[in-house]
N, C-alpha and C positions, 0 to 999 in steps of 0.2 A: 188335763187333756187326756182323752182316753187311747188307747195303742190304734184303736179301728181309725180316729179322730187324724193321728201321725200317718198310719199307714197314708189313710188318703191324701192326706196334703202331699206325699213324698210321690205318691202315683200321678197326682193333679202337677208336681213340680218339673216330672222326670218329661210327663207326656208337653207340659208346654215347652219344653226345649229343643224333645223329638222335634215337635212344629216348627221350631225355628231354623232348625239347622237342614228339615225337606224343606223347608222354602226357601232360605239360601243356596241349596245344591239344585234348586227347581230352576232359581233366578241364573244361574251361573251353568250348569250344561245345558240350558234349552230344552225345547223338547224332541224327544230322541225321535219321535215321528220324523221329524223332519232330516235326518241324518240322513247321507246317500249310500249309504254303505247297504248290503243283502241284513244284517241286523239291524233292526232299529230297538228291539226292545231293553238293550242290555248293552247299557254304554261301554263295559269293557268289551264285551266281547267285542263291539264294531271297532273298538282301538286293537283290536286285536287282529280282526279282518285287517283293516289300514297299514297294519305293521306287516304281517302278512303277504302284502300286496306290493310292499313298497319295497321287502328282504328279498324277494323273487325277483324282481325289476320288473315288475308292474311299472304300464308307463301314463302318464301322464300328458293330454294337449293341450294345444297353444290356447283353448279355452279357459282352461284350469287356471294359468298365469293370473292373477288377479291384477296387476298393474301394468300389463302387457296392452300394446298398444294397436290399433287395427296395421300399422305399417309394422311393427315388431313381429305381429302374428304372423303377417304373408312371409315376409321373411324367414320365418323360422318352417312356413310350410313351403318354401319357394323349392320348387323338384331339380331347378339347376340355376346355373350363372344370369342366364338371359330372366327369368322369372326373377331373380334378387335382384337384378337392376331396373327391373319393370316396377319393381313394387317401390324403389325409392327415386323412380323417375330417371336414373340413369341411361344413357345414350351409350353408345359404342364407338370405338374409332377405327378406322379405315386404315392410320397411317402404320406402314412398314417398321417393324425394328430397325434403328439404326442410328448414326450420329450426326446427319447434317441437318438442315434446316424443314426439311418440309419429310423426315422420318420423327418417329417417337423413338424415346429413350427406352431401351430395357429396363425392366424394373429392375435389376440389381447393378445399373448402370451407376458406378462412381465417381463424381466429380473432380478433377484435380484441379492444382492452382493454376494451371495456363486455360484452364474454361473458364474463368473468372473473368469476364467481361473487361471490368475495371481495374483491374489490379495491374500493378507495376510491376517495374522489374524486382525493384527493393520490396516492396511486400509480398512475391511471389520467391524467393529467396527468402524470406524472414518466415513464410508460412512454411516450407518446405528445409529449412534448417534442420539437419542431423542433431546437433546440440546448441547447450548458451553460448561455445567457444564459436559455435558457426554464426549465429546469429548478432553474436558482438563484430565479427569479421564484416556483415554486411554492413553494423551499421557502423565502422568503424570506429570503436570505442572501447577502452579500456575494460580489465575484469575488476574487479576491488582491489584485487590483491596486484593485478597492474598499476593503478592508479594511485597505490601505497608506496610501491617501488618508484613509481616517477615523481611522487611528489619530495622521496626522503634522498634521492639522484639528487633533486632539483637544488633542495635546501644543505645537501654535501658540497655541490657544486657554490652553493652561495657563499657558505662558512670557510670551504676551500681551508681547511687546517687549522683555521683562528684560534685561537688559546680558548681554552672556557669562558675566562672572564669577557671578552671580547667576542665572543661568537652569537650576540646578540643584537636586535637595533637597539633594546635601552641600554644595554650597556654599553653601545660606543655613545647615543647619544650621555650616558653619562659621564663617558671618558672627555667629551665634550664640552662639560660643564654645561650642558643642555641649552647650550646657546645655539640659537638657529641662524645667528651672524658670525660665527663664530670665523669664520675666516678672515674678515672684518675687522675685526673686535684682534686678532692675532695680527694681523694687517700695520693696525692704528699701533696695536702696542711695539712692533718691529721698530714703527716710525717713531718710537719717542728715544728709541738706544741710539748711545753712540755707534757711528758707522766704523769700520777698519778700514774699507775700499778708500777707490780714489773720489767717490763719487759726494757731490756738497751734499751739506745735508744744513736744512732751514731752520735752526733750532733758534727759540728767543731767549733771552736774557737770562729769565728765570729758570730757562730747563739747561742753558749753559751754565749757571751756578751750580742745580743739584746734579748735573756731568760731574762737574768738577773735585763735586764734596764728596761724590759716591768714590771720584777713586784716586783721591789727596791731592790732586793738583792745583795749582796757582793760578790768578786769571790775570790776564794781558795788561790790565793796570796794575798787578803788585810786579810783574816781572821786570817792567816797563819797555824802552824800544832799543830791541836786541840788535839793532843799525848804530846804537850808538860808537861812537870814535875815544873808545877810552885812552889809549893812546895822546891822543891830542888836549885829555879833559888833564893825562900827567903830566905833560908839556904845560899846558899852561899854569898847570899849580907851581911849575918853577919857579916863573917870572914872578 
């Protein structure tokens, strides 16, 4: 291939790119006729006007706004207060500043808890509480650390000194022998001992036996009858 051959393709190659990249910047700034700026023919320089325009406070109106609405507009050219409420349909009031029923509130007018229609005395105290200590005071109720105190009072009070081992419900119920008749059960077995009083006591045959063997003594047929007249039994061994 000859050099003339090269050159050209590389001339044919450079100029089809040229084309491509004026018709992308053709597609993408538009055309400058239509620009509104005093330049049209020289897109910097109208970015340059524009900047220009806008570094000096160049101003801008409520046309310019593109998403600016016909009630946005008036508004923004309304010359005083009565024309901004013309333009969103606003009305005016009549009534006097002031606090009772048939005046308006001042606008920096502050609501306290006794305007509150509804409210009590307890939520109007609970709104108006200084701190938590005030507001536990309304509703009468303990702080945690109150409520820790009264419960460890309550359960000192309960234990009242008890030994360790003792100073529990399982472990009296285990002192107990976890019997829940147990008084009963202490009762019944009272009623099987020999008594010491004067008072009878109903025991039968058999629990008079193991009396008697628990603590060595003799029963009323080996001793026999302590009435008898020995006396009388040596007299007659005379005769």
């Amino acid at each position: 291939m000859s050099l003339v051959t090269q050159v050209s393709d590389l001339a044919t190659r450079t100029g089809t790119e040229i084309k491509t990249v004026r018709t992308e910047v053709a597609a993408t700034t538009g055309n400058l006729a239509s620009l509104s700026t005093t330049t049209k023919d020289n897109l910097v320089a109208a970015i340059n006007e524009v900047l220009s325009a806008v570094g000096s406070g160049g101003s801008i109106d409520a046309d310019s706004i593109t998403d600016a609405t016909t009630i946005g507009k008036a508004l923004i050219r309304a010359a005083n207060e009565a024309a901004a409420r013309s333009a969103i349909g606003a009305g005016t009031s009549n009534l006097a500043l002031g606090t009772t029923a048939g005046t308006a509130k001042a606008g920096d007018y502050q609501p306290t808890a006794a305007n509150i229609s509804d409210s009590t005395s307890t939520g109007r105290a609970l709104l108006t509480a200084a701190s938590a200590t005030a507001a536990r005071g309304t509703l009468d109720v303990y702080s945690e650390a109150e409520a820790d105190a009264a419960i460890t009072a309550a359960v000192n009070s309960l234990i009242d000194a008890a030994p360790g081992t003792l100073d529990t419900l399982n472990e009296l119920a285990a002192a107990l022998g976890n019997d829940p008749n147990f008084a009963t059960t202490v009762s019944t077995a009272l009623g099987n001992r020999v008594r010491v009083d004067t008072a009878a006591q109903g025991l039968n045959s058999t629990q008079q036996g193991n009396a008697r063997t628990n603590i060595g003594a003799a029963s009323a047929a080996d001793v026999g009858d302590t009435s008898s007249d020995f006396v009388a039994v040596f007299e007659s061994a005379l005769t």
